[in-house]
C-alpha positions as CSV (number, residue, x, y, z in Angstrom):
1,X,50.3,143.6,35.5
2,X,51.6,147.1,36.0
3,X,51.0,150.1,33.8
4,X,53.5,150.0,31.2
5,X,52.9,146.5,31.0
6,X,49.1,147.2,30.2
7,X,49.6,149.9,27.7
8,X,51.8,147.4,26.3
9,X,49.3,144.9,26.1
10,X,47.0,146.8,25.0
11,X,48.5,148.9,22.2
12,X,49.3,145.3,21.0
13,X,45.5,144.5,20.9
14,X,44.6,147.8,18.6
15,X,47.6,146.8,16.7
16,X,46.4,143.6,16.0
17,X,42.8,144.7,15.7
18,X,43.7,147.6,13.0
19,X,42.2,150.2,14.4
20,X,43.8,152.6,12.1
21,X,40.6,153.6,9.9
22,X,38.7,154.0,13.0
23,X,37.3,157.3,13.5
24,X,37.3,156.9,17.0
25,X,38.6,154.7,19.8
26,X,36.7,151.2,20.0
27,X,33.8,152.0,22.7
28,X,34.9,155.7,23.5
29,X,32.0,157.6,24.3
30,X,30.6,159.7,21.2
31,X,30.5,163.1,23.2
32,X,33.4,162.3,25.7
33,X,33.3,164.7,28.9
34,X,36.4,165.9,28.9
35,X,37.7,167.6,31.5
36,X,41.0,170.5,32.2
37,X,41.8,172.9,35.0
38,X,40.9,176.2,33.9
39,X,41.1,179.6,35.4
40,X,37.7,180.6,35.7
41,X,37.0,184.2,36.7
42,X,33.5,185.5,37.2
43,X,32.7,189.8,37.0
44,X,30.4,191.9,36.9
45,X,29.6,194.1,33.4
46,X,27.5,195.8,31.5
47,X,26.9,195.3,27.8
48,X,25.8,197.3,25.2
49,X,22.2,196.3,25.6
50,X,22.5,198.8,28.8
51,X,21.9,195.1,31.1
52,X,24.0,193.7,33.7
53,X,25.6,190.5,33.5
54,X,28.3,188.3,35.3
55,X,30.4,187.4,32.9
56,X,32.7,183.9,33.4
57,X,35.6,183.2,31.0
58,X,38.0,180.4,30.9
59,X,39.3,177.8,28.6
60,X,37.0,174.8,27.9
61,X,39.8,172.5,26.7
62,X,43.6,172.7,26.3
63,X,45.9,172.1,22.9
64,X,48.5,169.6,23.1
65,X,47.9,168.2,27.0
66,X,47.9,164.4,27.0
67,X,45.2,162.8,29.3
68,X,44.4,159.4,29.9
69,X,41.6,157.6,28.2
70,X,40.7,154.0,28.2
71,X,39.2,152.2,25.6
72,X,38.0,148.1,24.9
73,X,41.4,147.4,24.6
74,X,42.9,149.2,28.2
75,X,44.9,152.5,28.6
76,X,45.9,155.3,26.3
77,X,46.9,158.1,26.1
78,X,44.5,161.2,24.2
79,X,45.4,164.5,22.6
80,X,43.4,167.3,21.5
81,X,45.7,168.4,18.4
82,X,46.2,172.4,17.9
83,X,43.4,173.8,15.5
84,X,41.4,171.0,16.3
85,X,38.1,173.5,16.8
86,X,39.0,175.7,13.3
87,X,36.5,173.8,11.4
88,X,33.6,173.4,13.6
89,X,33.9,177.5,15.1
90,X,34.2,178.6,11.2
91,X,30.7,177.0,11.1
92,X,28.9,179.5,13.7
93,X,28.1,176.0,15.6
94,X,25.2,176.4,18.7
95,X,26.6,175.2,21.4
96,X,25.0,176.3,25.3
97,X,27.0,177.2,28.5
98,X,25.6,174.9,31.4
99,X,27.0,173.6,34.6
100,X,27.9,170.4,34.8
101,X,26.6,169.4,31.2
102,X,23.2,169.3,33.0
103,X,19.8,171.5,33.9
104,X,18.6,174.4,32.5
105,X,21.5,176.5,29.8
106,X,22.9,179.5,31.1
107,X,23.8,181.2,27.9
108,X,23.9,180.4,24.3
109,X,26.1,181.1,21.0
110,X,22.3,181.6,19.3
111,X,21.4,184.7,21.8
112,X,25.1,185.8,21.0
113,X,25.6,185.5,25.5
114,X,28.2,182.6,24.4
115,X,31.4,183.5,22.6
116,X,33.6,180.4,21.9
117,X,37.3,181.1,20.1
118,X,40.4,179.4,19.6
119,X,44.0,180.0,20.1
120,X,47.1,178.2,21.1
121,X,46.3,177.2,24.1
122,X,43.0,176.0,24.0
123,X,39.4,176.5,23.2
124,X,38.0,179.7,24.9
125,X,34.8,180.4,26.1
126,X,32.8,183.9,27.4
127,X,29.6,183.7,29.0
128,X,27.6,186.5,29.9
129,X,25.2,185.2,33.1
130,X,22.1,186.6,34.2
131,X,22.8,187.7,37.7
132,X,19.3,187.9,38.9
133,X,19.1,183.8,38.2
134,X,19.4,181.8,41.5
135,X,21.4,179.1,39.5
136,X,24.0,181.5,38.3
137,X,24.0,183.2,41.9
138,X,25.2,179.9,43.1
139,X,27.7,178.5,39.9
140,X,29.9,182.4,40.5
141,X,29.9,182.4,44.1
142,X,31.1,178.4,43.8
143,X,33.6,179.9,41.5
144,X,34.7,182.7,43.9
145,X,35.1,180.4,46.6
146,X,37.5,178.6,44.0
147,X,35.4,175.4,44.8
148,X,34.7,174.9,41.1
149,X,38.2,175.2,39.1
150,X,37.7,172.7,36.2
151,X,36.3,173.3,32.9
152,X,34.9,170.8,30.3
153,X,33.6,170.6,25.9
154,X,31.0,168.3,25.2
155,X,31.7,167.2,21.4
156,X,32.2,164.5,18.6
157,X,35.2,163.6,17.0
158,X,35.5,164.5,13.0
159,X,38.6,163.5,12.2
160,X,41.6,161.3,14.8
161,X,44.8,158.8,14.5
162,X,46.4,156.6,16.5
163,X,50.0,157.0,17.1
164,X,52.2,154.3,14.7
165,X,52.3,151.9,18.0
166,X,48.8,152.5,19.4
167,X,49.5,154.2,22.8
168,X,48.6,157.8,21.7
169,X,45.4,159.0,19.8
170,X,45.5,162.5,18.7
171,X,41.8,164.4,18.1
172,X,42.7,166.4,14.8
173,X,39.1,167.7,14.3
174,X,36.0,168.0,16.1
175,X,32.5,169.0,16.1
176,X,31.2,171.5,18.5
177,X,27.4,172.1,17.1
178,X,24.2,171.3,19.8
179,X,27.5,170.7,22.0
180,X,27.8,172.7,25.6
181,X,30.6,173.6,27.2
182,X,31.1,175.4,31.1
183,X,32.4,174.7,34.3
184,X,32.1,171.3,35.6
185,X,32.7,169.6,39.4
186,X,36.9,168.7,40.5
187,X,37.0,165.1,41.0
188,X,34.5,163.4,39.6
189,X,35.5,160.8,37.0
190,X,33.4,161.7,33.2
191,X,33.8,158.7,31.5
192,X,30.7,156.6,30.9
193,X,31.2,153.8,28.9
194,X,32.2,150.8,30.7
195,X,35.7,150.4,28.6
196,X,36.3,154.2,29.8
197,X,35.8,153.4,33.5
198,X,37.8,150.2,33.5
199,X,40.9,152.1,35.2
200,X,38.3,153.0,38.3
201,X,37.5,149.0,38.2
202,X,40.7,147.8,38.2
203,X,41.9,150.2,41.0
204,X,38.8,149.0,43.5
205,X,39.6,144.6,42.7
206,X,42.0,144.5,45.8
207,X,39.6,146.4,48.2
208,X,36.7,144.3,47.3
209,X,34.4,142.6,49.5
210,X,35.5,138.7,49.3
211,X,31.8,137.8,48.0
212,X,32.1,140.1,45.1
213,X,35.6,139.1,44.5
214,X,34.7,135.6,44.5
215,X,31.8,136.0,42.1
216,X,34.0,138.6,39.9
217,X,36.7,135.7,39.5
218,X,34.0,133.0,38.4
219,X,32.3,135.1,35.9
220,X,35.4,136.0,34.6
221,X,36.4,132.3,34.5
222,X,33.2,132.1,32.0
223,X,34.3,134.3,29.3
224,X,36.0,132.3,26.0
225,X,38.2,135.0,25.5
226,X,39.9,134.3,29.0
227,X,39.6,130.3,28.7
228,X,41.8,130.3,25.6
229,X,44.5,132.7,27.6
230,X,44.6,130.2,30.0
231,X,45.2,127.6,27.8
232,X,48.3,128.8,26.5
233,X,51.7,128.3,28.4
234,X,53.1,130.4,31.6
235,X,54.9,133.2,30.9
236,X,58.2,133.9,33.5
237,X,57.4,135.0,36.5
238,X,54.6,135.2,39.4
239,X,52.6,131.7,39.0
240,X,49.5,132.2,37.3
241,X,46.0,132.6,39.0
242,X,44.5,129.0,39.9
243,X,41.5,127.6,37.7
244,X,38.3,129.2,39.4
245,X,36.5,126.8,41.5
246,X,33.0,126.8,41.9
247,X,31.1,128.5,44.8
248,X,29.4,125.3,47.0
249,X,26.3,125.2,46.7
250,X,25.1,126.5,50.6
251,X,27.2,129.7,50.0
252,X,26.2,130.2,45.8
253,X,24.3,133.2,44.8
254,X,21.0,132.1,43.7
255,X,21.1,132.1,39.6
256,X,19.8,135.3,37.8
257,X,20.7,137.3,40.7
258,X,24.7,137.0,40.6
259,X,25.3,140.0,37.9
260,X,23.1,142.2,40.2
261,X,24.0,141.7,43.3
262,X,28.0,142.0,41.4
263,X,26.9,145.4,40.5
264,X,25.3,146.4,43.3
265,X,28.3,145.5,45.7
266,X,30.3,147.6,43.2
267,X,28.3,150.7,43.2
268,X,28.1,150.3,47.3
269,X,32.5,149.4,47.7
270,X,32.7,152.8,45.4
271,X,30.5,155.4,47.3
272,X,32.4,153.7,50.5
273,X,35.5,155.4,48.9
């Protein structure tokens, strides 16, 4: 099935499921990591308490900007709606400046070293670093070397909708408070629900080893959801996929290992990548 086909598909599910009263997707992650290219610039200044700082500014999301989410259902598209952060800023939230969303917070709206504002392009953030910190020596010499060039919020959504036909859902309002935001590593995917990460899964099934593939298709042959699909006449087109036929017996995987070892394999095929 290609793309458009599965967004299709897809919106037709929410559709059917109505999802419209949902505050959020079904199985996106509460506090999404989510992710934009920022222009991060790190200097040296002095503020009025006489100290030195490095101070790194940049824009922690962007207005308007459709990304790609995936939910229980497949693909979508997501939207963080202008004004979305009015609310939440108007309410003085404490949210922390850390790399990564991880380790030790490098600045904070409560010490006043975090300023957070919003315009039309985005939500903004200032940090003010302490330079003599060997974590923060690292993060703006990273940034200098322009090896770290994405920015990311950490948040919950207060208020969304899905477009009329289920292939857009726009973030109206969210919630910044005991939230972080700050400069986060290109490349690496920051989804972590399993519906969230099902592009990455469906874009490793033809480079899979043929024992994992095998043991995939079977324990996809299991679920009742799938059996009653199967059931149901062949639509035009490619033939479909042929009834799953049991692994012999010599070359089985012994029981109560088979989800495991399915994992494992997957986790080993991706770091191969």
């Amino acid at each position: 099935m290609n793309q458009l086909a599965l967004r299709a598909a897809a919106a037709q599910s929410r559709a059917q499921a109505g999802l419209a009263q949902r505050a959020t997707p079904r199985d996106r992650p509460e506090a999404a990591d989510v992710r934009f290219t920022s222009q991060l610039r790190a200097k040296k200044t002095v503020r009025d308490d006489g100290l030195e700082y490095f101070q790194v500014e940049g824009y922690a999301s962007v207005y308007e900007r459709g990304y790609e989410m995936w939910d229980w259902y497949g693909p979508y598209t997501e939207v963080v709606s202008l004004g979305a952060a009015e609310k939440t800023l108007s309410q003085n939230p404490e949210v922390v400046f850390r790399f990564n969303h991880a380790g030790t917070p490098m600045a904070g709206t409560r010490n006043g070293r975090l300023e957070l504002w919003e315009d039309s392009q985005g939500l903004g953030q200032r940090a003010f670093l302490n330079p003599k910190r060997s974590d923060v020596q690292l993060l703006v010499q990273a940034i200098e070397d322009d090896d770290v060039r994405e920015q990311s919020f950490q948040f919950r959504i207060t208020r969304g909708v899905w477009s009329p036909d289920y292939t857009e859902y726009r973030i109206e309002e969210f919630d910044l408070d005991r939230g972080d935001v700050g400069p986060v590593t290109f490349g690496a995917n920051p989804h972590t629900s399993v519906a969230a990460r099902s592009g990455e899964f469906l874009a490793s099934i033809p480079s899979l080893p043929p024992l994992v593939a095998r043991e995939a298709y079977t324990l996809l042959g299991q679920r009742p959801d799938l059996a009653a699909a199967r059931t149901q006449p062949a639509p035009a087109g490619p033939p479909p996929a042929p009834t799953p036929v049991p692994v012999p017996a010599a070359a089985a995987v012994p029981q109560g290992r088979s989800l495991s070892l399915l994992t494992t394999q997957l986790l080993v095929a991706k770091a191969a990548d």
